[in-house]
C-alpha positions in Angstrom: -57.8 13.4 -23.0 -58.2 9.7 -21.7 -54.9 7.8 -21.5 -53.7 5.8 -24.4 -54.6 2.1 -23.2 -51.9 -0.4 -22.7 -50.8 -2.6 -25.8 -52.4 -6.4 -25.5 -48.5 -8.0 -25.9 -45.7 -7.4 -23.9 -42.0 -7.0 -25.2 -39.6 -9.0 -23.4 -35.4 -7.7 -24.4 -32.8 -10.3 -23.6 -29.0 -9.5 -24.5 -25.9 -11.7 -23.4 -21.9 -10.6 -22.9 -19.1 -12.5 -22.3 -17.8 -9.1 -20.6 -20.1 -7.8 -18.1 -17.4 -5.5 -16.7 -17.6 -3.3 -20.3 -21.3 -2.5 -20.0 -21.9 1.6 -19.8 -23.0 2.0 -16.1 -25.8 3.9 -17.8 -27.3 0.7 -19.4 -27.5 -0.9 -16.2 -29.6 1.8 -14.4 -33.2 0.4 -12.9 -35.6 0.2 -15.4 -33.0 -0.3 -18.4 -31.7 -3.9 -17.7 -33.5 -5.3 -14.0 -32.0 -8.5 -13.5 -28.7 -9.8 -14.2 -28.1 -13.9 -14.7 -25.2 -15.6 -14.8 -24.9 -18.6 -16.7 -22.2 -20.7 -15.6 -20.3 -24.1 -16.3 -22.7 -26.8 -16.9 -23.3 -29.5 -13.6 -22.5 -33.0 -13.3 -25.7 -34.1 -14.3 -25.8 -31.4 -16.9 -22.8 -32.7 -18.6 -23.9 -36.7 -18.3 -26.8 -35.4 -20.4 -24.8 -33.8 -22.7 -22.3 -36.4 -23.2 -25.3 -39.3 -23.6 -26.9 -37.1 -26.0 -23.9 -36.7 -28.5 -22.8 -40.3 -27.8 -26.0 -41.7 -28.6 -25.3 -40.2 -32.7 -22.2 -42.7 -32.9 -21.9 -45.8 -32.5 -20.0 -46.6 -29.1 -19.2 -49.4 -26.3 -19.5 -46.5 -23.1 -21.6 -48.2 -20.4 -23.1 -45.0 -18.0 -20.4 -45.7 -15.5 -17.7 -44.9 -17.6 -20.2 -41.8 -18.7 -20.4 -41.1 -16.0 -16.4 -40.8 -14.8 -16.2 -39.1 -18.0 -18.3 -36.3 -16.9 -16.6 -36.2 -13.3 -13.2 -36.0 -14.8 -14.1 -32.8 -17.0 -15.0 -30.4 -14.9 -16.0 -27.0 -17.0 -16.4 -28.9 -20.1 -19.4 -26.9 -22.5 -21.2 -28.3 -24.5 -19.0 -27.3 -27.4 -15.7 -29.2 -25.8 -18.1 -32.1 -25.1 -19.6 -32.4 -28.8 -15.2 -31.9 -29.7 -14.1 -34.1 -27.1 -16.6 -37.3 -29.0 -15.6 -36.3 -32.3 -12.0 -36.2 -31.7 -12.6 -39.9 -30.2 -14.6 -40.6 -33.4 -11.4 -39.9 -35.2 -9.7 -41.9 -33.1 -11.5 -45.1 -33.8 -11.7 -44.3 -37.6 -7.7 -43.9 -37.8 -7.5 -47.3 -35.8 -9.8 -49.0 -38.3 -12.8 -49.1 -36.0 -15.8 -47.4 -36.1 -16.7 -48.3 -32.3 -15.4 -45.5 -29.9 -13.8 -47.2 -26.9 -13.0 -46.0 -23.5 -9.5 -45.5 -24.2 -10.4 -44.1 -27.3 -12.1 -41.2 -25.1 -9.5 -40.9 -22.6 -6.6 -40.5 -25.3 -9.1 -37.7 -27.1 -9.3 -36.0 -23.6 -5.9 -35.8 -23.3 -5.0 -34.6 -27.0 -7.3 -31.9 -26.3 -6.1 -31.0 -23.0 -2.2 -31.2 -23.4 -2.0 -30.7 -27.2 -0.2 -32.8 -29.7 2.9 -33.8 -27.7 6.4 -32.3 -29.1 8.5 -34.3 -31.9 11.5 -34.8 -29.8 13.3 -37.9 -27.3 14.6 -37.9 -24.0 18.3 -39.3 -23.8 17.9 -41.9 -22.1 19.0 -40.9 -18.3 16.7 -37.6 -18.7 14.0 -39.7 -19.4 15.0 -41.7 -16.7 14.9 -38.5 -14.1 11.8 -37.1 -15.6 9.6 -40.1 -15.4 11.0 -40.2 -11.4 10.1 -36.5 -10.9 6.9 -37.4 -12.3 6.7 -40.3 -10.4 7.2 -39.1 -7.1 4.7 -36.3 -8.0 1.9 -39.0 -8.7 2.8 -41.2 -6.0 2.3 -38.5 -3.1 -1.1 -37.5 -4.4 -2.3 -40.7 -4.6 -1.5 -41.1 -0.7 -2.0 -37.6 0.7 -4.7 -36.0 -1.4 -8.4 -36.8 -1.0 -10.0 -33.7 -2.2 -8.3 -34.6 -5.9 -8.4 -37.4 -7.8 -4.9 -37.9 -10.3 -6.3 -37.5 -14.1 -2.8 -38.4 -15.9 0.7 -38.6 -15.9 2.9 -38.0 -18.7 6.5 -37.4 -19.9 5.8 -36.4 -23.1 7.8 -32.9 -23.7 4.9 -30.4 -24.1 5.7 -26.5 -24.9 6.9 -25.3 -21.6 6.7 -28.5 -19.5 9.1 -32.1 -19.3 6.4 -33.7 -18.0 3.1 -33.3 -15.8 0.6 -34.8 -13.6 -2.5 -33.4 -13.4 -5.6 -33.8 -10.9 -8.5 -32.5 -11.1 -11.6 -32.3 -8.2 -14.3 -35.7 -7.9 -17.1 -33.6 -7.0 -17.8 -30.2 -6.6 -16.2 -28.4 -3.7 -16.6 -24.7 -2.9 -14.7 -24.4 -0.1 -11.0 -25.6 1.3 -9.6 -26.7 4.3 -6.3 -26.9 5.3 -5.5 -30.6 5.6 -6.0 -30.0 2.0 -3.9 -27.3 1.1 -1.2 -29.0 3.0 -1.7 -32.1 0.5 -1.1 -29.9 -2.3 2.1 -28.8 -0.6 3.3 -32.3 -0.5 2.3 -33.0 -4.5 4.8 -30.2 -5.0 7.5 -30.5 -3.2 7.7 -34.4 -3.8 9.6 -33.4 -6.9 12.5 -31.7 -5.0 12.4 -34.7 -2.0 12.2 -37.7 -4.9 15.0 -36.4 -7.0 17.7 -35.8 -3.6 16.2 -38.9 -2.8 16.7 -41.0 -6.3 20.2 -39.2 -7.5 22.0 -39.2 -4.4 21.2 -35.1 -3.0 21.5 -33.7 -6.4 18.3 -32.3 -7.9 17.1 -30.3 -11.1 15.9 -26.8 -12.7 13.1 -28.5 -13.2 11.4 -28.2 -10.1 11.4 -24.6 -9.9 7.7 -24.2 -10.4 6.7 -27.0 -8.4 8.5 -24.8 -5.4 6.8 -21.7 -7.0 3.0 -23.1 -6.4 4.4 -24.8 -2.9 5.4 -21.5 -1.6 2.5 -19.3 -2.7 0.0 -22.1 -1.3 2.2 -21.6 2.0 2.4 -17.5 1.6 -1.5 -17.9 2.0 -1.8 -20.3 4.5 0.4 -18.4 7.2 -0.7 -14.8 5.9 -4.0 -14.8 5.3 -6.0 -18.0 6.0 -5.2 -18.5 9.7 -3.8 -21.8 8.8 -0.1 -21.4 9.9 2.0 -20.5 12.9 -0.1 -17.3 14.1 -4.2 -15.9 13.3 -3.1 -12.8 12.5 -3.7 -11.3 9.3 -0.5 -10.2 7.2 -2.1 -7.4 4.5 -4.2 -6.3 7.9 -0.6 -5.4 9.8 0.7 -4.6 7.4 -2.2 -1.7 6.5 -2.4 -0.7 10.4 1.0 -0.7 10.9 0.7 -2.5 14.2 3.7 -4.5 13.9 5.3 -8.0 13.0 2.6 -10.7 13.5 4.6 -13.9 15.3 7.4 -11.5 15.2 8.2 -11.5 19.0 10.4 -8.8 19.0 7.9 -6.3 20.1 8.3 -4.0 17.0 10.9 -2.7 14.7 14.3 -2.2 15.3 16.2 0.9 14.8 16.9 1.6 11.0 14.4 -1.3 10.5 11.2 0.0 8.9 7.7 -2.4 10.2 7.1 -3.2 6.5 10.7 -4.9 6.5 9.8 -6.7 9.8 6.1 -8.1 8.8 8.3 -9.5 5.3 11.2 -11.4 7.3 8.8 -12.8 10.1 6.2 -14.2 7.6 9.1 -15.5 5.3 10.9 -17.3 8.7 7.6 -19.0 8.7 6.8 -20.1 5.3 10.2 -21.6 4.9 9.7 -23.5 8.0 6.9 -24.7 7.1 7.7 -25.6 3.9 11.1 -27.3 5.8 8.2 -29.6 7.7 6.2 -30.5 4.8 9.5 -31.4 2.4 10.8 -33.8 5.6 7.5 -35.4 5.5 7.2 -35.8 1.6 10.6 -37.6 1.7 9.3 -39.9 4.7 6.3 -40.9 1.8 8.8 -41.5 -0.9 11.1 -43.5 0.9 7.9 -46.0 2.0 6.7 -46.1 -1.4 10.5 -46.0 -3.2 9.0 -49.5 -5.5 5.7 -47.6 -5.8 7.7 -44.4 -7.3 10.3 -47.1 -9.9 7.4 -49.3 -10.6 5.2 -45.5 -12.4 8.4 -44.6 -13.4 9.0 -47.3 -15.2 5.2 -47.3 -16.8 5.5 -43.8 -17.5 9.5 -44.8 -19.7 7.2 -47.2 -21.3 3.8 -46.2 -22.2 5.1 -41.8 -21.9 1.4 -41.3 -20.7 -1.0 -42.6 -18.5 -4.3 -42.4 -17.8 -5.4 -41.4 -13.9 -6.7 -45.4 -13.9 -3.6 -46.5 -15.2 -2.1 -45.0 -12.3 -4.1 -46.5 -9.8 -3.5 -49.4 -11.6 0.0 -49.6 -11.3 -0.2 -48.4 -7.3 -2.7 -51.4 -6.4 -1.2 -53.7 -8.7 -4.4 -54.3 -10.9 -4.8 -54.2 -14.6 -5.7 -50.6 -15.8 -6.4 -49.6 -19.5 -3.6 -49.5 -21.2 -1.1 -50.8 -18.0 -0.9 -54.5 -16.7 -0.1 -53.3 -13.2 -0.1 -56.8 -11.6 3.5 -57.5 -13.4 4.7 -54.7 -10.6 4.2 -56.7 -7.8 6.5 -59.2 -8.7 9.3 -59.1 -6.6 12.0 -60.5 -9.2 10.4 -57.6 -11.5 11.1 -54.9 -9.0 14.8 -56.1 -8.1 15.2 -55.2 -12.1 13.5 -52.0 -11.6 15.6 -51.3 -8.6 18.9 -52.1 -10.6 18.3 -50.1 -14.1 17.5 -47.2 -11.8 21.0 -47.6 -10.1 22.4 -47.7 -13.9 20.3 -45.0 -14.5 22.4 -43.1 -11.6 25.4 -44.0 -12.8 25.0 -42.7 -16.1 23.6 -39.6 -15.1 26.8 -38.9 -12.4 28.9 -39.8 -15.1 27.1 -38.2 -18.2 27.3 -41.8 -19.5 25.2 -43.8 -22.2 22.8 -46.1 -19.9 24.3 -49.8 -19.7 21.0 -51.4 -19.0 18.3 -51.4 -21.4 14.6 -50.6 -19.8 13.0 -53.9 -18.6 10.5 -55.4 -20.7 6.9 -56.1 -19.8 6.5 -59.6 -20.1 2.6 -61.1 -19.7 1.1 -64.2 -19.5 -2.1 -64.1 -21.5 -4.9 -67.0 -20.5 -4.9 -69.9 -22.3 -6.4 -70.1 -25.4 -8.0 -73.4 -26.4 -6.5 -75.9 -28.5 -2.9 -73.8 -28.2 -0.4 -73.6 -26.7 0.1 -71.1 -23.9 0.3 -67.7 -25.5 2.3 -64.9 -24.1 3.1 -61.1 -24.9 5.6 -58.8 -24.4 5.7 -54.8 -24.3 9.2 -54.2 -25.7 10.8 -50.8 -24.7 9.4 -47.9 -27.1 13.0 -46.3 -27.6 
């Protein structure tokens, strides 16, 4: 009997999980599935496309630079949160009377869909105060320390489990860290706990309890694992081989002292001295930038969220989206900011009512012609 011939097509069997780690071992035998993809996040360029492609159904006023930051400042986004991100823009516009979508129009869409509608509640008016500070001091160290992050937005709008937040994200794609980095991260974190000893005179909040969480597991990593601290050694290797504490320099346990014991108290001596180094040098930031830190407080009191731009804005004294950072290098201005934060301080040692009101804005518009000179003036929100 000759051999039956081989069919003239070929069948070709794709199949696609969200859960690799479920598949039957048996499925994934040679000869049953033979290659494995994964698909990933789209790219840079992948989500400019993506973004021109859905912008190009509505009508808009994006130039490709600003398509362009959009994409870098949405890392991960899929297709699907691209095509929500527009639409929730589109709304936007609509609900504003417009039927252009605008930049800000995007950036307050990408920050509804990241943060979530804000909670329906108000800051008394010294906790606002202390929360646009800690914020503050948070935004104003990783604007001078961190390179490998870039800040995306500041807010001090109460969400579900936070007071307030700043949040960066990465320029480009990185797959690798260094320490000079990590260490900047350390610095974002403990400028909360540095600003508010700094600002209310030692005392200091619950509120940075996870910001010295995320410092002191960065740290944890750094001297245990990723030869970036005080000794090489490796912590979960000692501790496995038993060999002793590593940067101990005691030579070994003591009697009634068991090695694991040891290899805890030695690599906790060092993460807290480390972290004791990095808090002295976020305070030395602060108090060089304390106008910096009053002048973003003071945006933050007034606007409750900003944009990363807006930040930048206020920092270099430029005009920003929604901010008119130029009014912050005014010297007179910043005496005001100086003296409703030692109000601020009063009422907040005193669990007193606030006996300044929150300095207004005031700008000078060009002028127009044939009028007289026009000018405008951002009241406080409260």
């Amino acid at each position: 009997m000759r051999p039956k011939p081989p069919p003239k097509y070929r069948i070709l069997v794709m199949m696609a999980t969200n859960m690799p780690e479920a598949l039957d071992e048996a499925l994934l035998r040679p000869g049953r599935i033979d290659r494995i993809y994964r698909v990933g996040y789209p790219t840079k360029a992948g989500r400019v496309r993506t973004y021109q492609g859905y912008f190009e159904k509505v009508a808009h006023e994006l130039t490709d630079e600003q398509i362009d930051k959009l994409a870098t400042i949405t890392p991960y986004a899929t297709g699907a949160k691209i095509k929500d991100l527009v639409n929730e823009a589109l709304i936007i516009a609509i609900r504003d009377g417009r039927e252009i979508i605008t930049w800000a129009d995007v950036i307050r869409a990408k920050q509804l869909k990241e943060l979530g509608p804000p909670e329906d509640v108000e800051y008394i008016e010294r906790e606002r105060h202390a929360v646009a500070v800690h914020e503050a001091c948070h935004a104003v160290v990783a604007f001078r320390t961190r390179r490998h992050m870039e800040i995306d937005l500041a807010t001090i709008e109460k969400g579900s489990d936070y007071l307030g937040m700043v949040a960066s994200i990465p320029p480009e794609d990185q797959f690798t860290r260094w320490r000079s980095e990590f260490e900047a991260d350390i610095l974002v974190s403990l400028a909360s706990l540095a600003g508010e000893r700094m600002f209310f005179d030692g005392d200091s909040s619950s509120g940075v309890s996870g910001d010295l969480e995320s410092a002191t597991a960065v740290a944890s990593f750094m001297e245990g694992y990723w030869g970036m601290g005080a000794t090489v050694s490796s912590y979960s290797t000692a501790k496995r081989l038993e060999v002793g504490s590593p940067g101990g320099g005691r030579g070994g346990p003591q009697k009634g002292e068991s090695t694991e014991a040891e290899l805890r108290k030695a690599l906790a001596d060092r993460i807290e001295d480390q972290l004791a180094d990095l808090l002295d040098r976020a305070e030395s930031i602060l108090r060089d930038n304390r106008a910096a830190v009053l002048a973003l407080a003071h945006a933050l009191e007034t606007h409750k969220t900003l944009s990363g731009e807006d930040v930048e804005a206020v920092m270099e004294g430029r005009v920003g989206i929604t901010v008119d950072g130029t009014v912050y290098a005014d010297a007179a201005f910043a005496a005001q900011l100086e003296e409703y934060h030692q109000a601020a301080v009063g009422a907040h040692r005193g669990h007193t009512a606030v006996k300044l009101a929150l300095p207004a804005v005031h700008r000078h518009d060009p002028e127009p012609a044939g009028s007289d000179t026009a000018a405008a003036t951002v009241h406080d929100p409260r």
